[in-house]
N, CA, C and O atoms as CSV, one atom per row, in Angstrom:
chain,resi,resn,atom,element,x,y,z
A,1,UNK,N,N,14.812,5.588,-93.195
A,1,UNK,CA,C,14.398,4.288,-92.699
A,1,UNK,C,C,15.660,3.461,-92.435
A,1,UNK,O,O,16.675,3.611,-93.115
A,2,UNK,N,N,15.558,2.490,-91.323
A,2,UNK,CA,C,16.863,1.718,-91.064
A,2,UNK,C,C,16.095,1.201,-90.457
A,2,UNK,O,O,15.039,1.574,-89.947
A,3,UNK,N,N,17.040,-0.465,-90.514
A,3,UNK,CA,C,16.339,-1.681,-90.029
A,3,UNK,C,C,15.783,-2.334,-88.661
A,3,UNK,O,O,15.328,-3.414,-88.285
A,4,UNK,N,N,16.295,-0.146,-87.757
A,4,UNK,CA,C,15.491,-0.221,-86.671
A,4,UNK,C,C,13.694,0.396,-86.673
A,4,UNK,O,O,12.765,0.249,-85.879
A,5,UNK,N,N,13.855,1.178,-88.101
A,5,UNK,CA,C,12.293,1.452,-88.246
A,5,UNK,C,C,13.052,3.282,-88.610
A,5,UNK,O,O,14.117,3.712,-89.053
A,6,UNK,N,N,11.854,3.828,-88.144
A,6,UNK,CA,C,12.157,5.437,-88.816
A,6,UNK,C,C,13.209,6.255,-88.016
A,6,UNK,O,O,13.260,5.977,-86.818
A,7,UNK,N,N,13.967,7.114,-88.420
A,7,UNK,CA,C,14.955,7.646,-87.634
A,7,UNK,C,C,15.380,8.466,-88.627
A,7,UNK,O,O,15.313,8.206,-89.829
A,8,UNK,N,N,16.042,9.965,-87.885
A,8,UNK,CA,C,16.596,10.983,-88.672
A,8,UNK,C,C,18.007,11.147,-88.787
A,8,UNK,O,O,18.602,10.579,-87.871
A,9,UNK,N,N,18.862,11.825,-89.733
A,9,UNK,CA,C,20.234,11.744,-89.832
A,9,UNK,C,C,21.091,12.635,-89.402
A,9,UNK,O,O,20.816,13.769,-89.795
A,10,UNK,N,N,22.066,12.552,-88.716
A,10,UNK,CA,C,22.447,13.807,-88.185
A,10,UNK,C,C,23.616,14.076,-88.817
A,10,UNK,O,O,23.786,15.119,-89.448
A,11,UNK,N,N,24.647,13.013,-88.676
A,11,UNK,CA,C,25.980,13.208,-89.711
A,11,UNK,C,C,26.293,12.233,-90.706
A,11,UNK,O,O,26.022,11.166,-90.154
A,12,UNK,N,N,26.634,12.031,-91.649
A,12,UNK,CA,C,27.440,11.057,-92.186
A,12,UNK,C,C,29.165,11.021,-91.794
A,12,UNK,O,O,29.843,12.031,-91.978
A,13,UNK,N,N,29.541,10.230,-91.449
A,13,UNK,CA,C,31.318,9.645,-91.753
A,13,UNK,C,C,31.264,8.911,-93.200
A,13,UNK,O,O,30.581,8.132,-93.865
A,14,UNK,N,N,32.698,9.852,-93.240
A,14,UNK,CA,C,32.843,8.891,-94.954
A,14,UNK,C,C,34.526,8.734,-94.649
A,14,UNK,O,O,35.312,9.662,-94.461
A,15,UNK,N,N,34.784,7.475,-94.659
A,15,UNK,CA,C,36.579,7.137,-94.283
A,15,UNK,C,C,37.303,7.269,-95.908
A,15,UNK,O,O,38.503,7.475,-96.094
A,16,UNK,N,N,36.442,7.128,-96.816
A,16,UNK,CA,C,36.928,7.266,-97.944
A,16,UNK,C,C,36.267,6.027,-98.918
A,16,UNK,O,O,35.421,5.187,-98.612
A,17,UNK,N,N,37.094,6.272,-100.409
A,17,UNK,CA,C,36.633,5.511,-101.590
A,17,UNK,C,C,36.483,3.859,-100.621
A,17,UNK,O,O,35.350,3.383,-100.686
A,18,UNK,N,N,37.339,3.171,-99.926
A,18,UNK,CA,C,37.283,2.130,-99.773
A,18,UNK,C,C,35.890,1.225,-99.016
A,18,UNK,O,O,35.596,0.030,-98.979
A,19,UNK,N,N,35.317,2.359,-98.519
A,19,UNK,CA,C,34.520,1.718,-96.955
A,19,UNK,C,C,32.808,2.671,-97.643
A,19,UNK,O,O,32.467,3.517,-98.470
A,20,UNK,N,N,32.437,2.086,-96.959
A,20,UNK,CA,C,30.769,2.494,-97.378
A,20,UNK,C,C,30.421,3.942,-96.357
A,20,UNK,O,O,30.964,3.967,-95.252
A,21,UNK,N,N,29.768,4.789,-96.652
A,21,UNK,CA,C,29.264,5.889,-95.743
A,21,UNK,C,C,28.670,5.416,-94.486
A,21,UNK,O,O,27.935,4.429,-94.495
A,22,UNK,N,N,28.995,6.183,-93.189
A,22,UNK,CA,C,27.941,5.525,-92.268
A,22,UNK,C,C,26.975,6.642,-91.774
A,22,UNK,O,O,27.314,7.825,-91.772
A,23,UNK,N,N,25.774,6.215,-91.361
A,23,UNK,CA,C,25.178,7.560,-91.279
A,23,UNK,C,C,24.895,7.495,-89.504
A,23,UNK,O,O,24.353,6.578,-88.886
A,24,UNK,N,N,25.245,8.297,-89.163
A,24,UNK,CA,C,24.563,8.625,-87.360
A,24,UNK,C,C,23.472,8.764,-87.494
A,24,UNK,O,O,23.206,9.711,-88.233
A,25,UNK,N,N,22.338,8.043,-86.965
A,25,UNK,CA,C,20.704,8.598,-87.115
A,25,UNK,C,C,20.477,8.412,-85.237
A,25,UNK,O,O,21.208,7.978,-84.347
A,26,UNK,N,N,19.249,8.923,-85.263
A,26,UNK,CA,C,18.523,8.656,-84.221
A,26,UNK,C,C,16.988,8.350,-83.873
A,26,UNK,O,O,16.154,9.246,-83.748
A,27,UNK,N,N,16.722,7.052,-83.736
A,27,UNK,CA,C,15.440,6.641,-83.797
A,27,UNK,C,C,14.492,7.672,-83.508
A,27,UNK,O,O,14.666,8.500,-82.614
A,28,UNK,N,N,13.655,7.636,-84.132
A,28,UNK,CA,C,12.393,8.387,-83.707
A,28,UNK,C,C,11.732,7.682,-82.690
A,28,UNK,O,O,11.481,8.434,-81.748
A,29,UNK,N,N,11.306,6.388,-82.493
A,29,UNK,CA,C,10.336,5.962,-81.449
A,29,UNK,C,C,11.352,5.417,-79.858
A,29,UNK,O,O,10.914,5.138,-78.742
A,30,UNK,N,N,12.703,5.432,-80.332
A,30,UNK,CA,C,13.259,5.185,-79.287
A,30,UNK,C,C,14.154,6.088,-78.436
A,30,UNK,O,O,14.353,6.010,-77.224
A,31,UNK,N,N,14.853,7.308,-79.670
A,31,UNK,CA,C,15.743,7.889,-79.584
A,31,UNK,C,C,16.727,7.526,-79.502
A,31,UNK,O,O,17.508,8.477,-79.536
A,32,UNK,N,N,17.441,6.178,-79.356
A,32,UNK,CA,C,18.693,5.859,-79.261
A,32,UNK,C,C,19.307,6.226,-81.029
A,32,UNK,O,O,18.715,6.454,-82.084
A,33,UNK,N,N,20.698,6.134,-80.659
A,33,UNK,CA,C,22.030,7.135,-81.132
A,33,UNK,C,C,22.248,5.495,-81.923
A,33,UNK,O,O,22.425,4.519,-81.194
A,34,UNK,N,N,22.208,5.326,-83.553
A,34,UNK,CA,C,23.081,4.180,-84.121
A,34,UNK,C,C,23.544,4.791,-85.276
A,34,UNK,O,O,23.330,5.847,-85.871
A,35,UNK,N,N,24.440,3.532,-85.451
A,35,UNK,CA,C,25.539,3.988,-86.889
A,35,UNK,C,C,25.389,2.856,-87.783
A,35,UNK,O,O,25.573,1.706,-87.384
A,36,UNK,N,N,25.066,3.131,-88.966
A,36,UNK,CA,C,24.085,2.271,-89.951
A,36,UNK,C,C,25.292,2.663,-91.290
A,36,UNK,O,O,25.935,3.690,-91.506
A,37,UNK,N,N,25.238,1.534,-91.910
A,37,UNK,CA,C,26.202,1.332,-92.817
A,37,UNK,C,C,25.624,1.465,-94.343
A,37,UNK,O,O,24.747,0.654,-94.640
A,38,UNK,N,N,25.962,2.247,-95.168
A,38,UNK,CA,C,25.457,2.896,-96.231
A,38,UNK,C,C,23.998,1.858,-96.740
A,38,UNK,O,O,22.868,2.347,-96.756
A,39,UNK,N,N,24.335,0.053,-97.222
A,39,UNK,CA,C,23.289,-0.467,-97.375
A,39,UNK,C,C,21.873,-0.700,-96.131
A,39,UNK,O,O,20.784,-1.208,-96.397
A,40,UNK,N,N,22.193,-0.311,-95.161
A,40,UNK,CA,C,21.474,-0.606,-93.965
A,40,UNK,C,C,20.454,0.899,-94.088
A,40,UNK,O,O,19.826,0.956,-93.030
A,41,UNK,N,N,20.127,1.960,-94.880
A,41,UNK,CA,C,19.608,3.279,-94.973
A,41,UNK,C,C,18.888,3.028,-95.658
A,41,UNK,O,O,19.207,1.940,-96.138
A,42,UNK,N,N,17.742,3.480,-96.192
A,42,UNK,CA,C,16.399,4.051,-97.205
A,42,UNK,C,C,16.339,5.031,-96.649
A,42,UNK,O,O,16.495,5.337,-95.467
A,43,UNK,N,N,16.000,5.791,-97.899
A,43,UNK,CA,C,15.517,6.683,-97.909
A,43,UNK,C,C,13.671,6.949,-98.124
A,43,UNK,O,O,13.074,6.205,-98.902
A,44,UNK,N,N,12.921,8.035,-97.377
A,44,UNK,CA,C,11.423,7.974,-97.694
A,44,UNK,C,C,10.876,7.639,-98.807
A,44,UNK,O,O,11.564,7.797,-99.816
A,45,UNK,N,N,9.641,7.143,-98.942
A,45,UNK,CA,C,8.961,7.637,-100.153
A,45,UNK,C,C,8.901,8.792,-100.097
A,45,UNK,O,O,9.000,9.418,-99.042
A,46,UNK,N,N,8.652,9.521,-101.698
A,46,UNK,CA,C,8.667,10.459,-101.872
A,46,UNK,C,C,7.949,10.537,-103.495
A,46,UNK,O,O,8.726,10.309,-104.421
A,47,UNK,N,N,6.609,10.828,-103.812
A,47,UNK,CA,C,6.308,10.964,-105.009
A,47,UNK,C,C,6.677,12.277,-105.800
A,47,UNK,O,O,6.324,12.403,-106.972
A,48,UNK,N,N,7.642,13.592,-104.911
A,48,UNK,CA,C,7.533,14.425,-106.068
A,48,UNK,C,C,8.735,13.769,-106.591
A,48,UNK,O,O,8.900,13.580,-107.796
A,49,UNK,N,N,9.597,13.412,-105.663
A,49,UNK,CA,C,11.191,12.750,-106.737
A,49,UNK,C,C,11.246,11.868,-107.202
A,49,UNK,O,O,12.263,11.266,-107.546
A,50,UNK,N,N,9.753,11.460,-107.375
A,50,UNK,CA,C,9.614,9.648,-108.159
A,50,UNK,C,C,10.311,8.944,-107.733
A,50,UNK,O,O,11.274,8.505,-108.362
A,51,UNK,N,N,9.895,8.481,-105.969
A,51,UNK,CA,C,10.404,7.006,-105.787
A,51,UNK,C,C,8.933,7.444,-104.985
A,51,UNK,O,O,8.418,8.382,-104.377
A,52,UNK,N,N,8.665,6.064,-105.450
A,52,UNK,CA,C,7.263,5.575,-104.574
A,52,UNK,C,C,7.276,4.913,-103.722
A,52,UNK,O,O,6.358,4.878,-102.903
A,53,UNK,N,N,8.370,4.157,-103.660
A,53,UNK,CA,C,8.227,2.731,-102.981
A,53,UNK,C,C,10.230,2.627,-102.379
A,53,UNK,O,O,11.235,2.649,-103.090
A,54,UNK,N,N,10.140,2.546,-101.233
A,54,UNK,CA,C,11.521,1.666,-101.308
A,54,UNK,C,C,11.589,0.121,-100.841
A,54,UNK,O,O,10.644,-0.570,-100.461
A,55,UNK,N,N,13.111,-0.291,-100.982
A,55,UNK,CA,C,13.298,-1.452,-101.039
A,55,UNK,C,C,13.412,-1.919,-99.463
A,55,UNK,O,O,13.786,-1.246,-98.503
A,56,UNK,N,N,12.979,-3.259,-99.505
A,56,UNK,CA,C,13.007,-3.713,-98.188
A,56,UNK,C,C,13.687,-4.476,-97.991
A,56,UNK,O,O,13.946,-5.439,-98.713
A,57,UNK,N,N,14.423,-4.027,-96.267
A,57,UNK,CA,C,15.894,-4.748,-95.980
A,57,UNK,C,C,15.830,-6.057,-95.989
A,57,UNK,O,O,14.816,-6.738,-95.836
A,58,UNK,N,N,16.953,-6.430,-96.174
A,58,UNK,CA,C,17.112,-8.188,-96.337
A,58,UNK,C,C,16.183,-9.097,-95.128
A,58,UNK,O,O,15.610,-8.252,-94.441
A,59,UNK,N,N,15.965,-9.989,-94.814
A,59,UNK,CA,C,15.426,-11.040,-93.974
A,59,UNK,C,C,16.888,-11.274,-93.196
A,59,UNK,O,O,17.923,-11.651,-93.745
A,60,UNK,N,N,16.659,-10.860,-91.356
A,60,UNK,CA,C,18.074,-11.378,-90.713
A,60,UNK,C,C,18.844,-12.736,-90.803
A,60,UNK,O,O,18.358,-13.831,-90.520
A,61,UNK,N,N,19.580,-12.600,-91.056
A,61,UNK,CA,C,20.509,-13.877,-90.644
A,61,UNK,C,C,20.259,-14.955,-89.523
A,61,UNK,O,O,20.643,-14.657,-88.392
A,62,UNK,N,N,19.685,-16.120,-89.708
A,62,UNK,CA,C,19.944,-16.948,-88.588
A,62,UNK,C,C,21.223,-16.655,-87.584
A,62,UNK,O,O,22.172,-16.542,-88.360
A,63,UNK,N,N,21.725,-16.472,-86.196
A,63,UNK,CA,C,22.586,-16.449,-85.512
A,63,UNK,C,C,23.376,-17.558,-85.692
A,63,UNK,O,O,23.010,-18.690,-86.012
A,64,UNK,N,N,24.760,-17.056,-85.408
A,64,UNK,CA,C,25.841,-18.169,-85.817
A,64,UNK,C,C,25.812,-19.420,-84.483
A,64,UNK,O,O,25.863,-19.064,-83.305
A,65,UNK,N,N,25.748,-20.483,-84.775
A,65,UNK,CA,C,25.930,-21.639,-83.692
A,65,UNK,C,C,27.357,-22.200,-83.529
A,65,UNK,O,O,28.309,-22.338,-84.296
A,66,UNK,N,N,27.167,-22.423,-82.446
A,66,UNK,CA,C,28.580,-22.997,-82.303
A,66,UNK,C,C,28.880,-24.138,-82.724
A,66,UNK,O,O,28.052,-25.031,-82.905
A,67,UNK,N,N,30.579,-24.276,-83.006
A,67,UNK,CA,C,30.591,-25.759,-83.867
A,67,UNK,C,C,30.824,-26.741,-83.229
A,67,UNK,O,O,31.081,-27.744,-83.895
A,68,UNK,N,N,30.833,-26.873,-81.714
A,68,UNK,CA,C,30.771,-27.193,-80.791
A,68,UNK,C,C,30.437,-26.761,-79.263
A,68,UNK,O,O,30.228,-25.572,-79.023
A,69,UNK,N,N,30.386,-27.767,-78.192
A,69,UNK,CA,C,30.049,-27.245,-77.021
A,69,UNK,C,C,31.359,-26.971,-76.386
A,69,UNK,O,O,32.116,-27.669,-77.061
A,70,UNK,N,N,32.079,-26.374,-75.494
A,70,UNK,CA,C,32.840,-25.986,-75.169
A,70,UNK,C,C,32.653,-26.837,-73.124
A,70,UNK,O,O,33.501,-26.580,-72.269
């Protein structure tokens, strides 16, 4: 799961200890190709590995406004 909806994984990049995993997925209902940053992933439910339930992604960010008009 990613906060575009369901999608499968094809690779992970890992740059190392410093930076979070990113995973390459590809939407299922759209097919487009994104790169999702280790907290941006769930994984399925799944009752034989006892998770029933996962967590749901944050609420987006209001867009940044400008601090003036230009």
């Amino acid at each position: 799961m990613t906060p575009k909806g369901e999608a499968l994984a094809h690779f992970v990049i890992d740059y190392g200890p410093e930076f979070d995993l990113l995973w390459v997925c590809f939407q299922d209902e759209t097919g487009e190709c994104w790169t999702w940053s280790n907290p941006d992933v769930r994984g399925p439910k799944n009752t034989t590995m006892h998770r029933p339930n996962i967590s749901p992604f944050p609420a987006a960010a209001a867009p940044a406004k400008p601090m003036r008009q230009v």
